[in-house]
C-alpha positions in Angstrom: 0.0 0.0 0.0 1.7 3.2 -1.1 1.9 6.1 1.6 2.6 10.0 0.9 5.7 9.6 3.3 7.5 7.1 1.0 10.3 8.0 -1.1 8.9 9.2 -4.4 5.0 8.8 -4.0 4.8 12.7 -3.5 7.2 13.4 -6.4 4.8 10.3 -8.7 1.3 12.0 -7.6 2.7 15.7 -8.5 3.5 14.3 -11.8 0.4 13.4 -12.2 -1.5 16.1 -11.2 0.8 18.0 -13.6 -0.8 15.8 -16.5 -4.4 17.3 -15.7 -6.0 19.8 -17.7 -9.0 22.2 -16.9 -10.6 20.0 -20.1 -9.7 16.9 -19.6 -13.0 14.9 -18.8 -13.6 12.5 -16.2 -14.1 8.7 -16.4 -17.0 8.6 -14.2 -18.5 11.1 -11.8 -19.9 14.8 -12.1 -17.3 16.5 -11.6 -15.2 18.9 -13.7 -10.9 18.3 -13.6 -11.1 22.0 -12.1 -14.1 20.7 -9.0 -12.1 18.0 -8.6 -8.6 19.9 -7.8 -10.5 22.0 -5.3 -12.4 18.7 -3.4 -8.9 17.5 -3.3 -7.8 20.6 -1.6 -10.7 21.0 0.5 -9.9 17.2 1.8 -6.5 17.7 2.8 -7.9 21.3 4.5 -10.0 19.1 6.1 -7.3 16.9 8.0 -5.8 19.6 8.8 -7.7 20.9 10.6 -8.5 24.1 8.1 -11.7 22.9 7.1 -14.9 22.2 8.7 -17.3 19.3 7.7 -20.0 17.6 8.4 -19.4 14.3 10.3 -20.9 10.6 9.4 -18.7 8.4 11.7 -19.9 5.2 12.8 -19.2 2.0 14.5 -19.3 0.7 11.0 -17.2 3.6 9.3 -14.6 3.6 11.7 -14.0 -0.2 12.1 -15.0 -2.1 8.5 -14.9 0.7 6.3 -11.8 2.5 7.3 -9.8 -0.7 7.3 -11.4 -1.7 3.7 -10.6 2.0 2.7 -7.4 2.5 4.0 -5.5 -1.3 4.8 -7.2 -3.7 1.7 -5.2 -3.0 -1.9 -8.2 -2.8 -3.7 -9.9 0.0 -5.7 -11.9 2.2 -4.1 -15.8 2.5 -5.4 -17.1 4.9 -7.8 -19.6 7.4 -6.9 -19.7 7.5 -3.6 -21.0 10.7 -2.0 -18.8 13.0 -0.1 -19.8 15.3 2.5 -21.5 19.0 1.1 -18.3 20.7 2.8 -16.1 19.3 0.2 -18.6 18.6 -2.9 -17.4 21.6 -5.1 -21.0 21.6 -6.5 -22.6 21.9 -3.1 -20.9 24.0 -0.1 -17.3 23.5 -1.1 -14.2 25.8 -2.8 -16.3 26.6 -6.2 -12.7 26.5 -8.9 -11.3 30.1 -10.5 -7.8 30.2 -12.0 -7.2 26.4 -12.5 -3.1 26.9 -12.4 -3.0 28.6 -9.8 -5.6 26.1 -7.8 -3.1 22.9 -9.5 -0.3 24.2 -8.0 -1.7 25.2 -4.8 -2.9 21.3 -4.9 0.9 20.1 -5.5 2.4 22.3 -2.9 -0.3 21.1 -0.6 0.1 17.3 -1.2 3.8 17.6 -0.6 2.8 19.6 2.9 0.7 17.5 4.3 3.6 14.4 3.3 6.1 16.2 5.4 3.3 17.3 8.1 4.8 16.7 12.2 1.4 18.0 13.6 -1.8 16.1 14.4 -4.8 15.5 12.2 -8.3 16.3 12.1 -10.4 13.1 12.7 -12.2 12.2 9.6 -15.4 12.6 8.8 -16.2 8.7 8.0 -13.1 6.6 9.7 -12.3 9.2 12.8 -9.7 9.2 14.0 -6.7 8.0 12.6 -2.9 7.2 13.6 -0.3 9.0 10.9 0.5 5.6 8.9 -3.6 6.0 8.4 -3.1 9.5 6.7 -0.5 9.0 4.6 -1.9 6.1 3.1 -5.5 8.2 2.8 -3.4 11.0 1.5 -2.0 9.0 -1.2 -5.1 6.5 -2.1 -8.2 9.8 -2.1 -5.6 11.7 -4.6 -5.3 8.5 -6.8 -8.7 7.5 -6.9 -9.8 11.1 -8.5 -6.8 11.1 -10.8 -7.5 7.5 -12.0 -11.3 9.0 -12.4 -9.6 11.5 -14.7 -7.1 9.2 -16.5 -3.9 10.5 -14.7 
């Protein structure tokens, strides 16, 4: 399972990201490249501690989904809802100057990598050690850029 605090997973996700354009379409979903660069910001805000959002932990999120999510190598699911705080289409950061929003994203990935503070329990899995993060800050990332084709 690849984690944002191994060597070269930061440096492999920024080049990436660097592939996206505000056109290029997504495999699946409703939302634009550009909505999608500003959830992704608005996600790592939110484990941060930045951010505000809505919470929908359970016994069952915290236990059998976080460990699906976050410890099982398997894909995650497409089209599952996220919470209005981050849905770019609902209550989250609406996109303006895609560049500038990209590499805010980049600089914030590699951030959040090298973070030595705590984290914001999630809204689903709660709260989660470190190792947890980085593997959440590498898989969410992946997920929308494999939605995308990056």
């Amino acid at each position: 399972m690849k984690r944002l605090d191994e060597d070269g997973v930061v440096d492999e996700l920024v080049g990436r990201l660097a592939r996206l354009t505000p056109d290029t379409r997504g495999r699946w979903g409703r939302m634009t490249a550009p909505e999608m660069v500003c959830h992704l910001l608005d996600s790592y805000h939110v484990a941060m501690g930045k951010r505000d959002v809505s919470s929908v932990d359970t016994l069952f999120t915290r236990t059998l989904l976080r460990f699906f999510a976050i410890h099982v190598p398997v894909r995650w699911p497409q089209g599952v809802p996220t919470r209005p705080e981050i849905d770019p289409q609902r209550q989250g950061t609406r996109p303006e100057q895609f560049e500038r929003e990209r590499e805010m994203l980049a600089t914030l990935i590699r951030a959040f990598a090298g973070r030595a503070g705590t984290f914001a329990p999630h809204p689903a899995f709660g709260p989660m050690t470190r190792r947890e993060w980085m593997i959440w800050g590498y898989r969410h990332p992946d997920h929308h850029f494999r939605q995308f084709g990056i």
